[in-house]
C-alpha positions as CSV (number, residue, x, y, z in Angstrom):
1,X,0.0,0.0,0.0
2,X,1.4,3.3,-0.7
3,X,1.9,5.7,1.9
4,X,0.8,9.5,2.6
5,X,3.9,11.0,0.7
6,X,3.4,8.7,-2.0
7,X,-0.4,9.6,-2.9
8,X,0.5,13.4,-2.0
9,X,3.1,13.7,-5.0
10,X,1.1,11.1,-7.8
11,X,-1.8,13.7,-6.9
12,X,0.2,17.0,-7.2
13,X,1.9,15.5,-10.3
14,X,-1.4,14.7,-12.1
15,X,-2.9,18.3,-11.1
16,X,0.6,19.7,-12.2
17,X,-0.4,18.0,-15.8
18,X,-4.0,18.9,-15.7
19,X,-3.1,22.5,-15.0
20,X,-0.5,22.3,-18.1
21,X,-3.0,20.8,-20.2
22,X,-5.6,23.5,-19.2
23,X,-3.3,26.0,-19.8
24,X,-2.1,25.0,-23.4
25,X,-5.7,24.4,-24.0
26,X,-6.6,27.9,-23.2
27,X,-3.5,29.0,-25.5
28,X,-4.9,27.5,-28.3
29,X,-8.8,28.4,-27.6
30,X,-7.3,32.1,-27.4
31,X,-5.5,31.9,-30.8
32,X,-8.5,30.3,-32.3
33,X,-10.9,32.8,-30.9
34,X,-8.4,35.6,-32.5
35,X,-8.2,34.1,-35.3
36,X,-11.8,34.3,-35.6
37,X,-12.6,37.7,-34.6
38,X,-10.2,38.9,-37.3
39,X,-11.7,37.1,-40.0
40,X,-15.0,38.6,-38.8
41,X,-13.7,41.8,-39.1
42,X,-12.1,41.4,-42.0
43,X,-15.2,39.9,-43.8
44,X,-17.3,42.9,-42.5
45,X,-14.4,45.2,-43.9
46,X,-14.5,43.3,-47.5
47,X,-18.6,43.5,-47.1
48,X,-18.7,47.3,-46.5
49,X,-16.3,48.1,-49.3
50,X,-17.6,45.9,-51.7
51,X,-21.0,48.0,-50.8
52,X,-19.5,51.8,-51.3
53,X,-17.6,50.6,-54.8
54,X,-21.7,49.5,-55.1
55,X,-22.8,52.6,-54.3
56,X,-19.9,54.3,-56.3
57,X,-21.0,52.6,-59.3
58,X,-24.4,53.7,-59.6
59,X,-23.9,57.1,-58.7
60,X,-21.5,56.7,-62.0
61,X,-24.6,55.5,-63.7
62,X,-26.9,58.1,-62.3
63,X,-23.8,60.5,-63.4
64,X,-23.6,59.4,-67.0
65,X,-27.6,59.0,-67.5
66,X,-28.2,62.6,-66.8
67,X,-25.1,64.0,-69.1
68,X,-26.1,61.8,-71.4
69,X,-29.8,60.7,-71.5
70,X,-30.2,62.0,-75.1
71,X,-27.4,60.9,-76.7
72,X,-25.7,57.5,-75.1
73,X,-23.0,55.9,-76.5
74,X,-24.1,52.9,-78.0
75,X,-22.8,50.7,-75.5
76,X,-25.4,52.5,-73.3
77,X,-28.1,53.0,-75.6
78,X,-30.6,49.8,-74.3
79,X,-30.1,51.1,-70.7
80,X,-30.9,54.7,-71.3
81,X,-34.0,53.3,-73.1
82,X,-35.0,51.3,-70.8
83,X,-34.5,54.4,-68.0
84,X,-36.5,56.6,-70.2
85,X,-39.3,54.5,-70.8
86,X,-39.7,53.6,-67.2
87,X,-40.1,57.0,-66.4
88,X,-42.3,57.5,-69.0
89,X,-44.1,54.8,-67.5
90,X,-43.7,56.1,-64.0
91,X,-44.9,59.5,-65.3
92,X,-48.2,58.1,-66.4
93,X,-49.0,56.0,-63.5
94,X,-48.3,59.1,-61.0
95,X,-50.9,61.2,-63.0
96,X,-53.1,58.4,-62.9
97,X,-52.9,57.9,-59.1
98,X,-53.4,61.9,-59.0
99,X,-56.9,61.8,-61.1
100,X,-57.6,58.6,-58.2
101,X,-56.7,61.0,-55.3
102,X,-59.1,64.0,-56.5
103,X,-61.9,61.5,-56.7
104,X,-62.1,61.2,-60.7
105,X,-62.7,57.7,-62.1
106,X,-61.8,56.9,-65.6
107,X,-64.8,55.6,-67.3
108,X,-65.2,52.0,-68.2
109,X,-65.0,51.4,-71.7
110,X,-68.0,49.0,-71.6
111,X,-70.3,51.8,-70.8
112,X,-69.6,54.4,-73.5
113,X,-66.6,53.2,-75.3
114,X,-64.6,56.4,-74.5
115,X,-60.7,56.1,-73.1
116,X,-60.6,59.9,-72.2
117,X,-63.3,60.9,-70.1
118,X,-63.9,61.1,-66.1
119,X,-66.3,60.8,-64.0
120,X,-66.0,61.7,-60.6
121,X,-66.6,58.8,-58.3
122,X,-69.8,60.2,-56.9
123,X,-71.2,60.0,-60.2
124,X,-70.0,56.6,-61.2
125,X,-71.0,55.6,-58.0
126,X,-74.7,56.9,-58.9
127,X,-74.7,55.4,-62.1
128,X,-73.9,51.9,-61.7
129,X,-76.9,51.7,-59.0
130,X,-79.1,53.1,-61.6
131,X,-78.0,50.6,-64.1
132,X,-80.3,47.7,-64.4
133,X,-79.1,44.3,-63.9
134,X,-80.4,41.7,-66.3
């Protein structure tokens, strides 16, 4: 049977290797956790410039569409087209949403056949109770 002494030193021995172990285990955790963080940052840093060189670029576009909208190169043509009939398009719908807010109802071309005329909502309203149903 081993004695006092004996038990004492195998025990401080084999805390003296846990505690080694622990501490080269915490060495590495560090260095990993570093080594994380900076590749967090350094992802976000890639991310946010990738986004201004974004933002750069279309303010380029925006540039170049508004010095030359009526006469693109022809590389640029298609796009400046494209811009221009969207705002056509855009142009169209706002007046359309306008005649909507002031209560005016394009007439349905069922009724009389006519694209151009309004009738203000009261009216249409009026009219389409009036109209018999079959």
């Amino acid at each position: 049977m081993p004695n006092y002494e004996e038990l004492k030193k195998r025990a401080k021995d084999a805390l003296d290797t846990i505690a080694d172990v622990s501490v080269e285990a915490y060495k590495i955790a560090e260095e990993k956790a570093r080594i994380l963080a900076k590749r967090a940052i350094l992802t976000t840093d890639i991310t946010r410039e990738r986004a201004l060189i974004r933002r750069a670029k279309i303010s380029i576009g925006d540039v170049y569409y508004n010095l030359h909208k009526d006469d693109p190169g022809e590389a640029f043509k298609q796009y400046c087209d494209n811009i221009n009939d969207s705002l056509e398009l855009i142009e169209a719908k706002q007046r359309e949403l306008e005649e909507l807010k002031k209560g005016n109802v394009p007439c349905d071309e069922e009724s009389c056949g006519c694209t151009e005329c309004e009738v203000p909502a009261e009216e249409a309203k009026e009219e389409e109770k009036e109209e018999p149903k079959e």
